[in-house]
Structures are given as C-alpha cells and as structure tokens.
C-alpha positions as CSV (number, residue, x, y, z in Angstrom):
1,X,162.2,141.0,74.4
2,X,160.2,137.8,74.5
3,X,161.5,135.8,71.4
4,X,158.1,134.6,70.6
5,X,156.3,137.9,69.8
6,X,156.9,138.2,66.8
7,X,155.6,134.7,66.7
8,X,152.4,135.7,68.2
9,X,152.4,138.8,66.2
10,X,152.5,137.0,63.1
11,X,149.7,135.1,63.9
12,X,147.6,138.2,65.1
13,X,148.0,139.8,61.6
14,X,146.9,136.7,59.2
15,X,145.2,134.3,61.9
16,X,141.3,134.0,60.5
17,X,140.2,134.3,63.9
18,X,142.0,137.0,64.5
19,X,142.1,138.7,60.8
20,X,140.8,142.4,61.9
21,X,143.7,143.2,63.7
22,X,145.1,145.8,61.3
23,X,148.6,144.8,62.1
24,X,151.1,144.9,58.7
25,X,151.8,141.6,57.2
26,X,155.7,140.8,59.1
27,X,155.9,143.5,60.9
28,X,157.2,142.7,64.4
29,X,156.9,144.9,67.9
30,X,160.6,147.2,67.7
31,X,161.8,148.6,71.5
32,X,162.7,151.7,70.0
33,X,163.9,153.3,73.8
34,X,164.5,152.0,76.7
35,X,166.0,153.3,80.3
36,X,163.4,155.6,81.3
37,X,161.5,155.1,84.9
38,X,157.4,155.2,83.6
39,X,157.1,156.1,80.2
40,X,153.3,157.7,79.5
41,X,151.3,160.1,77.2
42,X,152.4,159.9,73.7
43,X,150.8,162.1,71.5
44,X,151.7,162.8,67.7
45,X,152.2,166.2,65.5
46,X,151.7,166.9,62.2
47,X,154.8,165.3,60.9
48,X,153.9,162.1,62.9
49,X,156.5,163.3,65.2
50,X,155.8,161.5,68.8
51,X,155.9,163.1,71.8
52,X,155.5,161.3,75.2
53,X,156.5,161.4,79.1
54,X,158.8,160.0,81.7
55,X,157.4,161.0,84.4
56,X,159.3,160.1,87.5
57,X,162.0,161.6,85.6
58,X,160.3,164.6,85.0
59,X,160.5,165.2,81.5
60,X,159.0,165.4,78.0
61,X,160.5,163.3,75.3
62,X,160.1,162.9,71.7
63,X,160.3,160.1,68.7
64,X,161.9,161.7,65.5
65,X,159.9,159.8,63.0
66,X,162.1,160.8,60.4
67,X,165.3,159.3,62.1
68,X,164.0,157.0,64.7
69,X,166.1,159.3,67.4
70,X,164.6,160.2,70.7
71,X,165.8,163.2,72.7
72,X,164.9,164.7,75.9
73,X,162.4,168.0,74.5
74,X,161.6,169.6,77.9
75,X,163.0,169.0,81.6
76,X,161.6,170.0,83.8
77,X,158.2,169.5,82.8
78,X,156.0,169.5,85.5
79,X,155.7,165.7,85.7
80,X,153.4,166.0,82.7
81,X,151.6,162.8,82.5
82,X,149.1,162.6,79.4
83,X,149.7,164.3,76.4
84,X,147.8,166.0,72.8
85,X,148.1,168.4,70.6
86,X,145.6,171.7,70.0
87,X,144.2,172.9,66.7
88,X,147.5,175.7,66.9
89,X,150.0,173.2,66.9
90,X,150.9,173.6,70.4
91,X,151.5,170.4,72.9
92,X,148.6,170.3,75.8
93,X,149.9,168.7,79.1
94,X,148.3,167.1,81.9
95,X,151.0,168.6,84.3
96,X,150.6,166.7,87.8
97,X,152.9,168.4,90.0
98,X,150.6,171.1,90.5
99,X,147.9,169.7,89.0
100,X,147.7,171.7,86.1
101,X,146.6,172.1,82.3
102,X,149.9,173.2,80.4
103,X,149.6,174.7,76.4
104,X,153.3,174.6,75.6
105,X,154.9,176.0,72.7
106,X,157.1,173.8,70.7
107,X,159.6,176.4,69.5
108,X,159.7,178.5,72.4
109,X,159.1,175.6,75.0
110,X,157.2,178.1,77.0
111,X,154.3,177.2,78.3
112,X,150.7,178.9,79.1
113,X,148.7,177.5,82.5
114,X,145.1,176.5,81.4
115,X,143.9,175.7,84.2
116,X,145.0,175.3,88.0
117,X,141.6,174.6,90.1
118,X,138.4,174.1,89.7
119,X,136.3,176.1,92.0
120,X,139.2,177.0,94.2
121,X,140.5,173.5,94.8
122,X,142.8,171.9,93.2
123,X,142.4,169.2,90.9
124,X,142.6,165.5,91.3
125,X,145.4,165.7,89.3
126,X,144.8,165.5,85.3
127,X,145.6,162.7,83.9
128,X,144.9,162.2,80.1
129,X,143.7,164.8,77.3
130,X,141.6,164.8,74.2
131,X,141.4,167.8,72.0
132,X,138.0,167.7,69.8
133,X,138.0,169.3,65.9
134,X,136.7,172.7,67.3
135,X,139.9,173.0,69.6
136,X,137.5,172.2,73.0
137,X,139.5,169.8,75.4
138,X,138.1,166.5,77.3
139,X,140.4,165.7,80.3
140,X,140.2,162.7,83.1
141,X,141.0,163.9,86.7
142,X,141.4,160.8,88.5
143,X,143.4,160.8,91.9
144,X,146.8,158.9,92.3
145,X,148.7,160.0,95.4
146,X,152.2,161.3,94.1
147,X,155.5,160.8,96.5
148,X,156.6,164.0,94.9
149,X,153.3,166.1,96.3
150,X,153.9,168.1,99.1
151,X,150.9,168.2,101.7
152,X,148.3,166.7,99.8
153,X,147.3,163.1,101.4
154,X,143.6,163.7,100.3
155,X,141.5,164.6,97.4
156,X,140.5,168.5,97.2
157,X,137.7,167.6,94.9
158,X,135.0,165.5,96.0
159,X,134.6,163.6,92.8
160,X,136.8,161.9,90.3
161,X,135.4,163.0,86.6
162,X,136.0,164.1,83.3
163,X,135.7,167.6,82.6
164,X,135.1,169.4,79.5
165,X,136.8,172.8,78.6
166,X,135.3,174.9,75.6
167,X,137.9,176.5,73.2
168,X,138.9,180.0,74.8
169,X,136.9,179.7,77.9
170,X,138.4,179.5,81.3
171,X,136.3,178.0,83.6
172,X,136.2,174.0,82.5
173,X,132.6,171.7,82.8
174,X,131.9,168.9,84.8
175,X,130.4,166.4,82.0
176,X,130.7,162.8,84.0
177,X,131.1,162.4,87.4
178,X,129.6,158.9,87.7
179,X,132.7,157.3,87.5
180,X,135.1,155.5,89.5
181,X,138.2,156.7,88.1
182,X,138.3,157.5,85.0
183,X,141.6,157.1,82.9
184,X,142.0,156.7,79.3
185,X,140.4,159.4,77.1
186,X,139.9,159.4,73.1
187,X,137.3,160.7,70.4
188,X,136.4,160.2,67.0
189,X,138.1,162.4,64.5
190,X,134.8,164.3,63.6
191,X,134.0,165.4,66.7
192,X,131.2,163.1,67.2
193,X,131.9,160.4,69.3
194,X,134.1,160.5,72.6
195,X,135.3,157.3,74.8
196,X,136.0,157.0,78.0
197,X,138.0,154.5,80.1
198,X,137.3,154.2,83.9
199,X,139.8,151.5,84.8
200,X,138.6,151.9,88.5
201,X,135.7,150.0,87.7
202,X,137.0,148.0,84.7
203,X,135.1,149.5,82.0
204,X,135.2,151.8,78.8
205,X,132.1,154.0,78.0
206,X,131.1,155.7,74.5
207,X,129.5,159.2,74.4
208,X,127.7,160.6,71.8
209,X,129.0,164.8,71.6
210,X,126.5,167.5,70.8
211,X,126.9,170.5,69.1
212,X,128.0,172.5,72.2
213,X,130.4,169.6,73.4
214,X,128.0,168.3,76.2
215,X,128.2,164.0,76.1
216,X,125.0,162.5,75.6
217,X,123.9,158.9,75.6
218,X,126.0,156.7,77.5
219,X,126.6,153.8,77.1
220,X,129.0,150.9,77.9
221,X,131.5,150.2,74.7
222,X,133.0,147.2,76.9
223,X,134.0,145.1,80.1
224,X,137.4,146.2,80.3
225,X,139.2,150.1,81.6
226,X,142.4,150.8,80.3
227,X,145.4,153.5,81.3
228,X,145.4,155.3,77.9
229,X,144.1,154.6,74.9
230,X,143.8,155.4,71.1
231,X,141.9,155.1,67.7
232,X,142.7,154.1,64.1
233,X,140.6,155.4,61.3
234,X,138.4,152.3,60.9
235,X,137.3,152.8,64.3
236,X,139.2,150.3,65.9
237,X,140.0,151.2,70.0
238,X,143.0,150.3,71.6
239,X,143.0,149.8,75.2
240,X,146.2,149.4,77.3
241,X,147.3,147.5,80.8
242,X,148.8,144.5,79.8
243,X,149.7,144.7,76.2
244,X,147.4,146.3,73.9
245,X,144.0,145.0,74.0
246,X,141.7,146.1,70.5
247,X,138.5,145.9,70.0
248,X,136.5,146.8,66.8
249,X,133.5,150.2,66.8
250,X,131.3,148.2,68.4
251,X,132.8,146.7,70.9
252,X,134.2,143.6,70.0
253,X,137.0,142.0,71.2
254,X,139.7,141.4,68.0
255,X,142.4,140.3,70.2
256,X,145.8,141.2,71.8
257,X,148.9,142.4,71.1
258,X,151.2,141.1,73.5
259,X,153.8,143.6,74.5
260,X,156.8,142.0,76.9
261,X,156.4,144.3,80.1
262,X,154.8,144.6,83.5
263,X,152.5,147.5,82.3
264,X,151.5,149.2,79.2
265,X,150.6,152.7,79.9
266,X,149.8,154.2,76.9
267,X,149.5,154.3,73.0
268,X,149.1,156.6,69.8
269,X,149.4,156.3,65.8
270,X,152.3,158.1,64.7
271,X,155.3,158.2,62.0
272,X,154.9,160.1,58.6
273,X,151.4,158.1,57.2
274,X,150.8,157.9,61.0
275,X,150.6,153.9,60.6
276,X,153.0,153.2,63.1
277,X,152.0,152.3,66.8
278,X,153.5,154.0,69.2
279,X,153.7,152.3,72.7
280,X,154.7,153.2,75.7
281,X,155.3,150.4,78.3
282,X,157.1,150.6,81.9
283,X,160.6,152.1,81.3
284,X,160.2,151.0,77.5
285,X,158.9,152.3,74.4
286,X,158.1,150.4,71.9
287,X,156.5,150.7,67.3
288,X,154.5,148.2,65.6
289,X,153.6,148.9,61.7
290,X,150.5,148.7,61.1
291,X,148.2,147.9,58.1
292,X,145.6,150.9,58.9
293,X,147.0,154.6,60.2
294,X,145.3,156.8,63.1
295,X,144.3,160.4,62.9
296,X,145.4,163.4,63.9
C-alpha cells in the first residue's frame, strides 16, 4: 500500500477544506484481502456481515465483521457481479453468465432465478442491484462482452437501461433507457430518492420514486459515472473508478479518498454499526472507519 494514504487520509478527515468527509478521526484505509482476480458487488446483511464477488473466479465471498475473516460462501456462482439484499434476508445477484437475476438463500445456498430475459431476449447482462423498502428491485443492464460467454458477440436487447421489477411480479419495467450505459445503482433509505450512474457517458443522475416505483424528475446529480456506488445516512454519495470519489446530497464535490489500485469497482457501509467502508478494488479489498454509518 502507498505509505502516504494514511497521510492523505488524515488530512481528508480534519482538513477545513475538506471537513465533510465523514471519515473517523485516525482511521487509516486497512487491505483486509487480497489475491482475488476482480473483486465487485459488496453488499451488507443485518449483522453488517459483507458479502461481495470475484468474478473471474467465479465465486461469492464474505467479510465476517465479527472476526475480520473472509471465506469463499458460494462457488460456483454464476459469475455474480453486483450484489443486495431483499426485505427476506435473502442475497439478490446480478448473475452474468447467463445473464440472470439470482435470490439465493443464505442457509441453504440455493438459489431462485428472477429473471432470465426480457421479452424473449436475453439481457445485456445485469450488472448492479438496488432493493427499495417495499422489496421492489432497480437493476442496470449495461453490456460488457464476457470471454466466458459462449455465442453472444452482440447485444440481444436493443437498449442499455435500468429496469425496475415490482415485489412478486415477474415481468420487470423498462424505467430509463436514455442512457449510455448505465452502471452504479443506489437509493435513499425511504424509498424516495434513487441514483443512477451512467459511466458511459460520465454522469450520475437523481430520480425522484413515486408511489408505484416509476422514477420521475430527472435530473443530473453530477459530472462524473462511477462502477458502483453507495450512500451514508447524511446523504453523502460515494462514487467509484479511481479511489472513492464523495460528494454531499446535492451534488457537491467533498473530495477523494485515494485508494492504491488501478480500479475501484465498488463500495458499501458495513461492520456491526455499519460505519465501516467496505471497498472493493482490483484483486483487493479494502475498510476505512468512518465517522457516519450507511443503511441497510
């Protein structure tokens, strides 16, 4: 690791131009696991327990916050990419190799498909999940061309978009298709607010959610897209590429958390008072304490 984070971590957490960063006074960035191929998707349960990916090696992982362990949880696992949890407790996937919607049970490890197509083609390839307080489930279908798919040089789908899935229905929603590709996906913990990131074209978007979990006004939250993303419960959004990028509810920019790696991929609030960071970065996974916690 890069001797002068904690440095410039320091100076994130008490620097008066930087003083909203929520980061806890000394804490430094701890590589927690390392080894993996492209770590992805974290996603925390009730005990603050973090789950996350390694794709390329095909496999579900998870964070012991009680020990600090990690062990492998499920493998194979359908190159599961992003990663949340429903109102049941169980783990939703974004399972690429077919691309799929898993619901897997955490005792059993048996998993339930969701969803396989959408009318009779396949998907993109689901990418990143957000279940709202009513159990209904925002996902991103970009398109990334996989080594591992068999037959499948083009797109099936004619547009890349974020779909909406109601709780118990089948048949999922189209609710933006006037993206690039769209990425990173996170709401608000009431339900209210959902946010977007289309790192095709470099931006983040904010949705206002209506009763029946349609997204209504629009509008640009900022000038940057991000790979996944997360927020704590003061609002604050966490965008991801290189290092952690946060900016406040309204769009500001309160600065950057450097993290020492080509690519950070993703991010979530975890531990027991869910105010540890939880970062996934290239074959790396990294914690940061933090002075505010996240939601679940």
């Amino acid at each position: 690791m890069n001797r002068f984070l904690p440095i410039l971590l320091s100076m994130l957490a008490t620097n008066p131009g930087n003083a909203q960063i929520p980061i806890a006074p000394g804490a430094e960035l701890k590589l927690v696991g390392d080894g993996y191929k492209f770590t992805e998707g974290p996603a925390a349960d009730r005990k603050g327990n973090v789950y996350f990916t390694d794709q390329p090696n095909d496999r579900i992982l998870k964070w012991n916050a009680a020990t600090g362990k990690i062990a492998t949880f499920l493998q194979p696992a359908c190159r599961s990419n992003g990663l949340d949890f429903d109102l049941e407790g169980n783990l939703i996937a974004c399972a690429d190799e077919k691309s799929e919607l898993w619901k897997i049970d955490l005792k059993t490890k048996s998993h339930v498909v969701l969803l396989d197509n959408f009318d009779h083609k396949l998907f993109n390839g689901p990418n990143d999940v957000w279940v709202d307080p009513k159990g209904g489930m925002y996902f991103t279908d970009p398109f990334y061309k996989r080594d591992y798919w068999q037959g499948r040089d083009k797109p099936e789908q004619e547009k890349q978009r974020v779909f909406f899935l109601a709780k118990g229905a089948r048949i999922p929603v189209i609710f933006d298709e006037d993206v690039v590709q769209p990425n990173g996906i996170v709401g608000s913990p009431d339900g209210l607010l959902l946010f977007v990131a289309d790192i095709g074209d470099k931006k983040t978007y904010q949705y206002q959610i209506a009763n029946d979990g349609s997204l209504t006004h629009r509008k640009l939250f900022c000038e940057m897209g991000s790979d996944g993303m997360t927020r704590d419960s003061e609002g604050n959004i966490y965008l991801t590429g290189k290092g952690v990028t946060v900016f406040d509810k309204e769009g500001k920019k309160l600065g950057q958390i450097p993290v020492d790696k080509p690519w950070t991929a993703n991010i979530t609030f975890g531990g027991k008072d869910l105010k540890t960071l939880f970062i996934t970065a290239s074959d790396a996974v990294f914690t940061l304490e933090m002075a505010v916690a996240g939601y679940h």
